[in-house]
N, C-alpha and C positions, 0 to 999 in steps of 0.2 A: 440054592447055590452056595458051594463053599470057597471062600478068598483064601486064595493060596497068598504068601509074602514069602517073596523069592531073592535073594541077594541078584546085583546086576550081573550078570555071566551072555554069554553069546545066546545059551542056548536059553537063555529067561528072555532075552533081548527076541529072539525069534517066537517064543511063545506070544507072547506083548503085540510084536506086530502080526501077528497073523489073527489075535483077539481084535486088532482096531481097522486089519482089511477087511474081515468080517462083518463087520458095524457094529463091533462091539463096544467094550471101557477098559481102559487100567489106569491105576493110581502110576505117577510120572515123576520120577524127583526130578526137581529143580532147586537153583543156589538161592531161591525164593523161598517157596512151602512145594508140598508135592499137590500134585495137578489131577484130576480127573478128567483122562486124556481120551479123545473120541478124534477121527477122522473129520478135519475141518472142511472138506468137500461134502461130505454126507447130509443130508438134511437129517434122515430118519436118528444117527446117531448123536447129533447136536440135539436132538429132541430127549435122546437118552440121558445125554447128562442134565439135562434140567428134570426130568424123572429124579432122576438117581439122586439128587440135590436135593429136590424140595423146592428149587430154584422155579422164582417169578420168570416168564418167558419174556419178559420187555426189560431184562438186564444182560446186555451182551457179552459173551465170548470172545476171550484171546489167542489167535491164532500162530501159533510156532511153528518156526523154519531153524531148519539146522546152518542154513547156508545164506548170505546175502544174495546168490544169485537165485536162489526161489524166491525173493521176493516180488521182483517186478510182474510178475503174471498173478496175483494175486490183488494186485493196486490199479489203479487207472491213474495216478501219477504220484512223484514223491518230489517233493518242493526242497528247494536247495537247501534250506531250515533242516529240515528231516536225514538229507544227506550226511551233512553235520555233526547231526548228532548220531547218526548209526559209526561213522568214523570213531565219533571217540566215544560212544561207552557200550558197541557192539563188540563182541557178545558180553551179556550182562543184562542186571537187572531193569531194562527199560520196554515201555511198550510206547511205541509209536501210534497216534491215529489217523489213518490214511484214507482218504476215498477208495471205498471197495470196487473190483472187478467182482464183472457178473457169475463170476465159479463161486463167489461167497454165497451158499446160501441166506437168506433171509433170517433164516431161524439161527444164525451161527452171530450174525449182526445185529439179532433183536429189532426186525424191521430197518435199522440206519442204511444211511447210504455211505458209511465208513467202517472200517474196521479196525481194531487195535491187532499191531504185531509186533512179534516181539522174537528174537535171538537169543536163546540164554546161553549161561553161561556152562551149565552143566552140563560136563562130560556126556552122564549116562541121559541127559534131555535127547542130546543131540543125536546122540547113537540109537534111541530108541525111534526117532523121527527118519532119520536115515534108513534105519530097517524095515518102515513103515512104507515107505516110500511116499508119501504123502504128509501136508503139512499139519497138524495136531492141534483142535482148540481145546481147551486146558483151562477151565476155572479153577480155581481152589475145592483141594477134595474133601472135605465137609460138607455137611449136610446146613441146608441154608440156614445161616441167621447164628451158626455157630463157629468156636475160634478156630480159625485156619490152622492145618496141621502141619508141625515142621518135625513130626518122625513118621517114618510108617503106622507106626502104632498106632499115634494119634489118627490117621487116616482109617487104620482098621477099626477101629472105635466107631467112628461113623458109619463107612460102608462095609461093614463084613455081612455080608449074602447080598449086596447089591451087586456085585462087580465079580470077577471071577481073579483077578489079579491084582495086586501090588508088587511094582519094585522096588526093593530097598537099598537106598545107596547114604544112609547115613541120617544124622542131623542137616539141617538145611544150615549154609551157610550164613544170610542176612537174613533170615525170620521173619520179613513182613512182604509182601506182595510187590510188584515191581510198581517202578514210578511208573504211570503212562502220562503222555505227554502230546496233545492233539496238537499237530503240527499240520492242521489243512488251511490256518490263518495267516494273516500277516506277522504275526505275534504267537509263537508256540504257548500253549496253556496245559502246566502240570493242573490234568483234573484227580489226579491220587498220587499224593506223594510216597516216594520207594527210596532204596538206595543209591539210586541216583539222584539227589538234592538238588532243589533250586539255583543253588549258588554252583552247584556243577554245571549243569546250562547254563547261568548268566554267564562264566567263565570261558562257553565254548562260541555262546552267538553274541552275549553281551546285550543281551535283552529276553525275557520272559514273564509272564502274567500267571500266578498261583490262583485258581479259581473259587469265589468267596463260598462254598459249599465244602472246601477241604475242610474246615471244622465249623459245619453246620448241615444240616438235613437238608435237602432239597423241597421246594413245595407243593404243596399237593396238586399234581397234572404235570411239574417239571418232566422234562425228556432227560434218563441217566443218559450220558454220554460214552460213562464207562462202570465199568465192572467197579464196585464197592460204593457206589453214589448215591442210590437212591433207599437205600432200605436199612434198617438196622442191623450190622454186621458185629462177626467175631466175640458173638457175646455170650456172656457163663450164664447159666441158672442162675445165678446171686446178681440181686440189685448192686451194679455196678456204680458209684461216685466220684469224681477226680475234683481234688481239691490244687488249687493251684493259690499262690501267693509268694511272700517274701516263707523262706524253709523253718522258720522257727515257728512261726504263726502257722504256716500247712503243718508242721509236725503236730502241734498243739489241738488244731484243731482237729486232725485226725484221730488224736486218743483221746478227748474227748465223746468224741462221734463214735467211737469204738465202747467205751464205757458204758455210756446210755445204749447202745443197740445190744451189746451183753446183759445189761440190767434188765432190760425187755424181752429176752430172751433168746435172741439173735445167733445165729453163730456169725461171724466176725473176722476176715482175714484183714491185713494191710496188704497191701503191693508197695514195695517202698524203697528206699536204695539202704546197701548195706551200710553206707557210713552216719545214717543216720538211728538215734534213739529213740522207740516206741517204747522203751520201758519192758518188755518180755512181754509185751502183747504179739500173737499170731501174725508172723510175718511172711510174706512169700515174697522173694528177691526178685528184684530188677536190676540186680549189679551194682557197677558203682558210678554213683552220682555225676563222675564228671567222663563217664564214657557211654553215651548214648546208645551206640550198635550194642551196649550187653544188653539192654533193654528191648532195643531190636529184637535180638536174638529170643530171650527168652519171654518174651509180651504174649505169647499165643500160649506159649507149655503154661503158663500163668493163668492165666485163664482157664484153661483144662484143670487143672488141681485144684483152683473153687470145686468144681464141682464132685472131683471126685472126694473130696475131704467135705461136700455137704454145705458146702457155708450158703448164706442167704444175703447175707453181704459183705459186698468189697468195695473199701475205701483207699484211693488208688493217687498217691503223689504223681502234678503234673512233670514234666518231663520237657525240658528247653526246648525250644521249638526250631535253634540253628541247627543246620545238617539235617541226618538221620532222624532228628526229633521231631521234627514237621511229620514223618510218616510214624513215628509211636502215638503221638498225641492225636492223628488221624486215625488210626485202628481204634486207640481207647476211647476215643470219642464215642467212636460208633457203638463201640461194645456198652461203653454210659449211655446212650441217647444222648447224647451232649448235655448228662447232666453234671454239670463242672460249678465248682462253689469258689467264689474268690473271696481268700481271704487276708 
């Protein structure tokens, strides 16, 4: 099979859906990462994207609508919490998780009796859902266990000869995966922090619980509830390390740790912010210190260039954990195994 990468046009838009009426795949941009987009009614094609992944089947799927009135046939109800929050930050990066109606199939929800759904924001998301005429579950197009892609390229990197399609509508705007937020309790719980922040919901309902596995591994026989939970994600071939402390002491102890793993014979990148001094050791940027979203942004191309530059390890400055930072430090995590050194 040859992956054609097509700019978004009407008539790529009409190829795309007539691949995903078929029970086919295409890569999907969103203001997220792009998607590996399958007919979220189909059992047989929800099977394809966990093929095409490399994807564990007991890690569920998010299911897209272009419109808030496709939702309610899709749910068996949405609790006044969930209302809420589709008002203020629909369309956008959020996934909601709602008890499923029985058109989900089983394999689209990973056995659960709930599903995540989510509204995005992008244009060509919507359009491509719209001409589909059905609603699109959409993991991250990577092949599992590696960093989510926020260009096409990165996407065609992974899947070229799985799929027959990618759209291309750009760099992804907010570079890490949407917050999803199970809102079937008394109490909504961010189980993966996105661009839409904690403190964005305490804002809108004035109460929210961040679930103590956002920066820790689940244990062994835990039930993922959502997409990035249970498994070790977004991560480069190079032993990945996040050092976190007061910045003088993480700078230090970074080039230090850089030092010894060159002397050893290591290749050796930082991940670091540009206001800060490694001394003209191998640096690959995260932007600037006191703006989180460029870390967003560029956290996954980050990771990709480990490996294309060969390194075997990356020593990776923690990243503030207010806002947007909750969800870098949640991807890096994962991509370290939460191996984090405080120093």
């Amino acid at each position: 099979m040859k992956t054609q990468v097509l700019p978004v046009t009407e008539s790529s838009l009409a190829m795309a859906a007539k691949i995903i009426n078929d029970g086919g795949l295409v890569g999907m941009p969103t203001e997220t990462v792009y998607g590996l987009a399958a007919n979220a009614l189909n059992a047989q094609a929800a099977l394809r994207v966990f093929e095409a992944k490399g994807r564990p089947a007991d890690n569920p799927l998010i299911v897209h609508a272009a419109e808030v009135e496709e939702i309610p046939p899709l749910v068996r109800a949405i609790p006044e919490a969930a209302r809420r929050l589709m008002d203020a930050f629909w369309p956008g990066p959020m996934t909601l998780i709602l008890p499923k109606a029985d058109c989900i199939p089983k394999e689209v929800s990973a056995g659960l009796d709930t599903v995540g759904i989510r509204l995005p924001k992008s244009r060509a998301a919507r359009a491509l859902i719209r001409a589909a005429g059905c609603p699109i579950a959409a993991p991250s197009g990577n092949r599992s266990g590696r960093p989510s892609p926020t260009t096409a390229q990165h996407m065609l990197e992974d899947m070229d000869g799985r799929i027959p399609l990618i759209l291309d509508d750009g760099p992804c705007e907010v570079g890490v995966e949407s917050s999803v937020i199970d809102a079937t309790g008394e109490v909504p719980v961010i189980l993966r922090p996105g661009g839409i922040t904690p403190e964005m919901v305490q804002a809108v309902l004035g109460r929210v619980s961040v679930d103590e596995h956002v920066m820790s591994p689940l244990a062994e026989g835990d039930v993922a509830r959502s997409p990035g939970m249970k498994y070790r994600h977004y991560a480069p071939k190079a032993k990945t390390v996040i050092f976190e402390g007061e910045r003088d002491r993480v700078i230090a102890a970074i080039c230090a740790r850089y030092d010894a793993a060159t002397a050893a014979g290591e290749r050796v990148a930082i991940l670091g912010f540009d206001e800060h001094d490694f001394g003209g050791r191998t640096r690959i940027s995260l932007g600037h210190a006191g703006h989180p979203q460029d870390a967003a942004a560029r956290l996954f191309a980050a990771l990709r260039e480990l490996d294309e530059r060969g390194e075997t390890l990356a020593l990776c400055e923690a990243v503030d954990t207010a806002g947007i930072g909750l969800a870098v430090m949640n991807r890096m995590g994962r991509a370290a195994a939460f191996d984090i050194e405080h120093v």
